[in-house]
C-alpha positions in Angstrom: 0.3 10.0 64.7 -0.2 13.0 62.2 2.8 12.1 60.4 2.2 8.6 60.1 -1.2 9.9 58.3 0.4 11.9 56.2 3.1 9.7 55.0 0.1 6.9 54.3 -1.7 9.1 52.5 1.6 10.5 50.3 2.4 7.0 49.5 -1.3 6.3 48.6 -1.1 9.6 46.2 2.5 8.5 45.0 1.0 5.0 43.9 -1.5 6.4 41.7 -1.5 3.7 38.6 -1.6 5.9 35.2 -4.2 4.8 32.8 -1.8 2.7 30.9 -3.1 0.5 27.6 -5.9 2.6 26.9 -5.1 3.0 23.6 -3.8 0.4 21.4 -0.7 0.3 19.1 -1.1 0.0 16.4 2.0 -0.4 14.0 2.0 2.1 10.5 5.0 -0.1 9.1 3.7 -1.4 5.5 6.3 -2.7 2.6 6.4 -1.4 -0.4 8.2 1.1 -2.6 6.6 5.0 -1.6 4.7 5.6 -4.8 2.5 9.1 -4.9 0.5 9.2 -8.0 -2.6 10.2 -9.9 -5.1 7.2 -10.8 -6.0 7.6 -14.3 -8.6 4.6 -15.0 -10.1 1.9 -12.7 -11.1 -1.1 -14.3 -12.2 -4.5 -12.9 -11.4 -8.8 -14.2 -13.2 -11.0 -12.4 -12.2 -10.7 -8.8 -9.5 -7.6 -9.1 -9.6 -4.6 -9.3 -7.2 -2.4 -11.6 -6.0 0.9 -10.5 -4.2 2.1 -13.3 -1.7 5.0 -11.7 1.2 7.4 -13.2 3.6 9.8 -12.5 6.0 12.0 -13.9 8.1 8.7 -14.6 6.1 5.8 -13.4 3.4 3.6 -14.5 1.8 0.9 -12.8 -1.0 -1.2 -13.2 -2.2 -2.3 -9.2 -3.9 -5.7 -8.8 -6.0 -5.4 -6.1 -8.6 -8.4 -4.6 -12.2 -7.2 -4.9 -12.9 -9.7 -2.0 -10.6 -8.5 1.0 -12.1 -6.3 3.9 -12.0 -3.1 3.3 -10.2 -0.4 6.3 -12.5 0.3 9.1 -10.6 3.4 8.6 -9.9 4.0 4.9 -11.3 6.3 1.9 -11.6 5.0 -1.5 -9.8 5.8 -4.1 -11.2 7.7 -7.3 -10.4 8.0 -10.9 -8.3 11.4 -11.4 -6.8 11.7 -7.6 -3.2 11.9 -6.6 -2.6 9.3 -3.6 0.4 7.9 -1.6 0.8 4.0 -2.3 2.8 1.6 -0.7 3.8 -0.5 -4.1 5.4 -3.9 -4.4 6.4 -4.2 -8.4 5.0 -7.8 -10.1 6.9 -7.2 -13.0 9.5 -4.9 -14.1 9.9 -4.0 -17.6 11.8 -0.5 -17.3 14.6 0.9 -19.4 17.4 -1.8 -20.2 20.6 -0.6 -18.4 24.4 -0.3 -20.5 25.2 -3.1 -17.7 23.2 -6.1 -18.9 25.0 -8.7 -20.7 22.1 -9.4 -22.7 20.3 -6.4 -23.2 16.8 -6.3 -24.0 15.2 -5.3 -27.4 14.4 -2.1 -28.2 10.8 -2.2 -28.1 10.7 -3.6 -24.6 7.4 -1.9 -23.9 5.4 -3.8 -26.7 6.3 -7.2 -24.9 3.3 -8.0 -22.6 4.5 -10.0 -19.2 1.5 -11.8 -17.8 0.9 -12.8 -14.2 -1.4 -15.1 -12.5 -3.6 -14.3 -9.6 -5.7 -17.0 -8.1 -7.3 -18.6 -11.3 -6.9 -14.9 -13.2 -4.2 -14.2 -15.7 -3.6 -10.3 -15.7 -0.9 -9.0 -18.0 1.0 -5.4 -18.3 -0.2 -2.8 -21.1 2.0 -0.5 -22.9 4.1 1.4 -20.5 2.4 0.0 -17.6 3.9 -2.5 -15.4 1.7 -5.2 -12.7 2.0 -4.0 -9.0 0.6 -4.5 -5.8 -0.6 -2.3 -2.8 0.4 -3.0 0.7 -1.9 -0.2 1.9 -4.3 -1.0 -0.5 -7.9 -3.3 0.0 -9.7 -3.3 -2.4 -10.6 0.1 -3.5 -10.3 1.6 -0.2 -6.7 3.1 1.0 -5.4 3.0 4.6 -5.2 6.3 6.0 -2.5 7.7 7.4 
């Protein structure tokens, strides 16, 4: 009888559920091109927001919607601050390549490319080029 206890009571102990789900998953994947730069300027149009940001050998203007939510869990961005940015490029006005069977003019910066978003027309500026933030709402950054 003593063994029968004890095996009940090693298959009660060897049942023991783990606390499994308690914490949700929660998946980091974002596209975009891995961007870490220093905002110089933050302006607003309308209903965006523009982060201007730059690197050693980037510049980008980022579009972002003043309206979305912004991360339960994010910090927002300031002028002057180096940050990581998940970019996808709007418009790409780099350096023409010795490949291009029509290659661009010269002064390929001084042409402005424009870009509609929603009812807003946003264009490039000098050496900057229109971009958007996949870990970006607003003017608050997901945190990693």
């Amino acid at each position: 009888m003593k063994n029968i206890f004890l095996i009940l009571i090693l298959i009660l102990f060897s049942c023991k559920s783990k606390n499994v789900g308690k914490e949700t998953y929660k998946p980091k994947f974002e596209l975009g091109i891995d961007v870490s730069a220093k905002i110089s300027k933050i302006d607003s149009i309308e209903n965006y927001y523009l982060i201007f940001i730059e690197n050693e050998k980037e510049f980008y203007k980022i579009v972002s919607n003043k309206n979305q939510p912004k991360y339960h869990n994010g910090i927002k961005v300031k002028s002057g601050e180096n940050y990581e940015f998940k970019l996808q490029p709007v418009t790409n006005r780099g350096a023409p390549s010795t490949n291009e069977k029509f290659p661009r003019p010269v002064n390929y910066l001084d042409i402005t490319v424009c870009r509609n978003f929603d009812k807003t027309e946003i264009c490039t500026e000098s050496s900057y080029d229109l971009a958007t933030a996949s870990n970006l709402k607003g003017l608050y950054l997901r945190k990693e």
